[in-house]
C-alpha positions in Angstrom: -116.4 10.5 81.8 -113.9 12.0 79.6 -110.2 10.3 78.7 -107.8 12.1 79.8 -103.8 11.1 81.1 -103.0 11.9 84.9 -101.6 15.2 84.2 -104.6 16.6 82.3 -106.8 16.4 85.4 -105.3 16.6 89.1 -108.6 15.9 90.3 -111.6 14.4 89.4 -114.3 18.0 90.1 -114.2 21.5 92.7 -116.9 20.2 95.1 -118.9 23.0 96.5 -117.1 25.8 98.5 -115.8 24.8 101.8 -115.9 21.0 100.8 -113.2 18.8 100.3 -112.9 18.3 96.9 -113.0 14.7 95.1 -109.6 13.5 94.0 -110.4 10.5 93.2 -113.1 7.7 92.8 -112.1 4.2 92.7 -114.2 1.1 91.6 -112.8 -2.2 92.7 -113.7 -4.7 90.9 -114.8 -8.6 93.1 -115.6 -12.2 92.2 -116.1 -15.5 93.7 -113.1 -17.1 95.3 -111.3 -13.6 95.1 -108.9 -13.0 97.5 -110.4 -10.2 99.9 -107.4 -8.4 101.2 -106.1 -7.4 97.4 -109.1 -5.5 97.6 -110.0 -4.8 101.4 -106.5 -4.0 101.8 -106.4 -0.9 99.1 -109.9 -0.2 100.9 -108.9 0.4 104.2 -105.9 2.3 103.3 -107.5 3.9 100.6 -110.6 4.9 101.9 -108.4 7.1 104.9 -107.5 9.7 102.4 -109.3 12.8 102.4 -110.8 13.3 98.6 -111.0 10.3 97.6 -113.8 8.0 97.2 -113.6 4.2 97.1 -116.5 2.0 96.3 -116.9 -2.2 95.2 -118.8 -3.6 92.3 -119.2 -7.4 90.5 -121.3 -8.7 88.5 -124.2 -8.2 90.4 -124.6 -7.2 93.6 -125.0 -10.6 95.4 -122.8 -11.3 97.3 -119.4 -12.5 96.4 -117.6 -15.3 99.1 -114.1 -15.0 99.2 -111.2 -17.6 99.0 -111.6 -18.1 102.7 -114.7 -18.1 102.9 -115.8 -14.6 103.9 -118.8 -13.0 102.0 -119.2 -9.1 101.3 -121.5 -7.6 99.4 -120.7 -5.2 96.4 -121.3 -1.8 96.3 -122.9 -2.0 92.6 -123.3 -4.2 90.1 -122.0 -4.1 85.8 -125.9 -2.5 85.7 -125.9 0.4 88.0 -122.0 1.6 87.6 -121.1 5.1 88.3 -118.5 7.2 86.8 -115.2 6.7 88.3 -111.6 7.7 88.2 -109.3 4.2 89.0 -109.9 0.9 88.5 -108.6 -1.6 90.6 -108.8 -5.1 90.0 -107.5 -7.9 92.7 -106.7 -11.1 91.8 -107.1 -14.9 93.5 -105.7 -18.1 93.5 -107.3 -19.2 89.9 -108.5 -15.7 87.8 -109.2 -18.1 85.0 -112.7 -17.7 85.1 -112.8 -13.7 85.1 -110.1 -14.3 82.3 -112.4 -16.0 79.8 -115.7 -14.2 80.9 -116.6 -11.5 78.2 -118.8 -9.8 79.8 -116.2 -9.2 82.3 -113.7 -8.7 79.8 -116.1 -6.0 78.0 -117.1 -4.4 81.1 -112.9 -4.1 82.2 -112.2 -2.7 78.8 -114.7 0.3 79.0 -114.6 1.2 82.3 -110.5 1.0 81.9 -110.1 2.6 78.5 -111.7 6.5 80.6 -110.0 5.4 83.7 -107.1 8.0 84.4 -105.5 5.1 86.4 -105.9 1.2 85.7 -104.5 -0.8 88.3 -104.4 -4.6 90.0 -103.0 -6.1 92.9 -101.3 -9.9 93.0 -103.0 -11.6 90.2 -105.5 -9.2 89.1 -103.1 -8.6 86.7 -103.9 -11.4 85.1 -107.3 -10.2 84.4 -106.4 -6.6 83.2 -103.7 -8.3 80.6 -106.4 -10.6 79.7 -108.5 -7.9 78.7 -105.7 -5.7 76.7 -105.2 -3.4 79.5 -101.7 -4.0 79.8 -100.5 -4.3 76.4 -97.3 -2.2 75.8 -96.8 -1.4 79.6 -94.9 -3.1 82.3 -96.3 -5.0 85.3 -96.0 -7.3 88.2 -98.1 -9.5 89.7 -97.6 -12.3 92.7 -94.4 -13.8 91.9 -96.0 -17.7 91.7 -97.7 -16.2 88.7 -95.2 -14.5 86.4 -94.3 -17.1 84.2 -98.4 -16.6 83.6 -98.5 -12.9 83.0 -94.9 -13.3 80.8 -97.5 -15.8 78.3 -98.7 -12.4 77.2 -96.8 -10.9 74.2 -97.9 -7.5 74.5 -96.8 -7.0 78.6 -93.9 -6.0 79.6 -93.3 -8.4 83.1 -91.5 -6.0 85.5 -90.0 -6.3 89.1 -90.9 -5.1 92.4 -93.2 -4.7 94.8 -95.0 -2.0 92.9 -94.9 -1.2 89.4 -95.9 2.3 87.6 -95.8 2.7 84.4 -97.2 6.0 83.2 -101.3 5.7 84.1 -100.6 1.5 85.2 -99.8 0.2 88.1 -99.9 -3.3 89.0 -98.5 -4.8 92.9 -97.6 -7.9 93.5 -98.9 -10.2 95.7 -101.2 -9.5 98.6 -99.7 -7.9 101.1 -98.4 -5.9 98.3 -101.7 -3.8 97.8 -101.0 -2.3 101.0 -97.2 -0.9 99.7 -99.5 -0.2 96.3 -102.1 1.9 98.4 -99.6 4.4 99.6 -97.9 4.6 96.3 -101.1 5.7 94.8 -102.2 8.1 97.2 -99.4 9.8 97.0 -100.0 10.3 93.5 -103.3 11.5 93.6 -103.4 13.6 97.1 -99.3 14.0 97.5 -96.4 12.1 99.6 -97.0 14.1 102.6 -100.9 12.8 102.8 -99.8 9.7 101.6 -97.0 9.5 104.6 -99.7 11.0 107.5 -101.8 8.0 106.2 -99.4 5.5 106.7 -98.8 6.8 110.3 -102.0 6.8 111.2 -102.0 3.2 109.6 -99.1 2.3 112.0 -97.8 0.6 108.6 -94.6 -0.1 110.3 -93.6 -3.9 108.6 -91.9 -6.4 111.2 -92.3 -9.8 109.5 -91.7 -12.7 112.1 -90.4 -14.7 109.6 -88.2 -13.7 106.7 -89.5 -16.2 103.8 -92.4 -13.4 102.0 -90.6 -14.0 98.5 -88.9 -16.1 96.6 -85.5 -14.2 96.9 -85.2 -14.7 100.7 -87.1 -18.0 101.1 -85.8 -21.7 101.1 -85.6 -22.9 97.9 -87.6 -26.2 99.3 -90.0 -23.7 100.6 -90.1 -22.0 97.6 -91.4 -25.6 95.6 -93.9 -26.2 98.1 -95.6 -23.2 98.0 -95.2 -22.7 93.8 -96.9 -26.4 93.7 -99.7 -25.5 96.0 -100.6 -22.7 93.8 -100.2 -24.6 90.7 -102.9 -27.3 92.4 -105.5 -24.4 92.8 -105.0 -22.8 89.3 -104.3 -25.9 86.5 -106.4 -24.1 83.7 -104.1 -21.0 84.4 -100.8 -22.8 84.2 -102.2 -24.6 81.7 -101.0 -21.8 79.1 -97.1 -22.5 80.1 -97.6 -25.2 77.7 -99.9 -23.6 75.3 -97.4 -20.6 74.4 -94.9 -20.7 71.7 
């Protein structure tokens, strides 16, 4: 799999003649107490688009039980991966253990360095910074975790809901991989796919309750949640105090 930038190569090969031809393939990448919908999200959503090709893979190909408790099973494992196009790496309530695995680390680096896109949703982006994948671009990640991703030098911490910068782009929390989805496909198959998609998807937002970030939430509200994040992750917020 050759390195190339997003312009170089619109899409990934010509399948045969009469075939719809592959945009895109994209590995996401699961662990242990991940949570699912950063990367079932971008999967459904994903997945929908004509061309493109969406697969899982972990360390292995055990299965991986998620922060609620649900338990999928990987596509492939770091043995058997194939050649893909974008990497996409969700994150969890505590990353610090994919943070300080180098295997994982290694594995993030090679696959991302011939990745035409290297992407993350909530704190996944974590991970990829972690790994150097992020150094010199900006990013986002779930807003409880910025101060986190601002403890490394070399990334630029960005806002909104989605954040591109040149072949990066890093959503924010959750929910956010579903805005992130859309964004993406309209990169790699156009805005019109991208908008039939989201029709199809009925993605029509209609919160019942207007506290989904920090900017619109009570402030008491706000605490609560930020210290019920901080309780789940110490070893993560641990680096607050560990930075100069």
């Amino acid at each position: 799999m050759s390195q190339t930038t997003p312009d170089q190569r619109p899409q990934h090969e010509q399948a045969d003649q009469g075939e719809q031809p592959v945009l895109a393939r994209i590995g996401m990448y699961m662990y242990p107490n991940m949570t699912m919908l950063d990367v079932l999200g971008p999967h459904q959503v994903l997945g929908l688009c004509p061309g493109i090709e969406v697969f899982t893979f972990a360390r292995t190909t055990e299965p991986v039980k998620t922060d609620t408790g649900a338990t999928i099973v990987p596509d492939h494992g770091f043995d058997d991966l194939p050649e893909f196009d974008v990497l996409l790496v969700g994150g969890g309530p505590n990353a610090h253990s994919e943070m300080t695995d180098q295997k994982v680390l290694d594995t993030l680096i090679r696959v991302g360095d011939q990745a035409r896109y290297v992407t993350s949703v909530c704190s996944g982006s974590l991970i990829l910074a972690a790994a150097g994948l992020l150094d010199g671009y900006k990013a986002n990640t779930h807003w409880a975790y910025r101060e986190v991703l601002a403890t490394f030098p070399e990334v630029e911490l960005a806002d909104g809901r989605v954040v591109i910068d040149r072949n990066r782009m890093t959503g924010g929390g959750v929910t956010a991989g579903i805005d992130f989805s859309f964004a993406l496909i309209g990169l790699l198959a156009g805005d019109e796919t991208a908008s039939l998609i989201q029709l199809l998807c009925e993605y029509n937002p209609a919160p019942p309750y207007n506290t989904g970030h920090p900017d619109v939430a009570p402030e008491q509200l706000v605490t609560t949640a930020q210290g019920f994040v901080r309780s789940m992750a110490p070893q993560l917020f641990a680096r607050l105090g560990q930075t100069v």
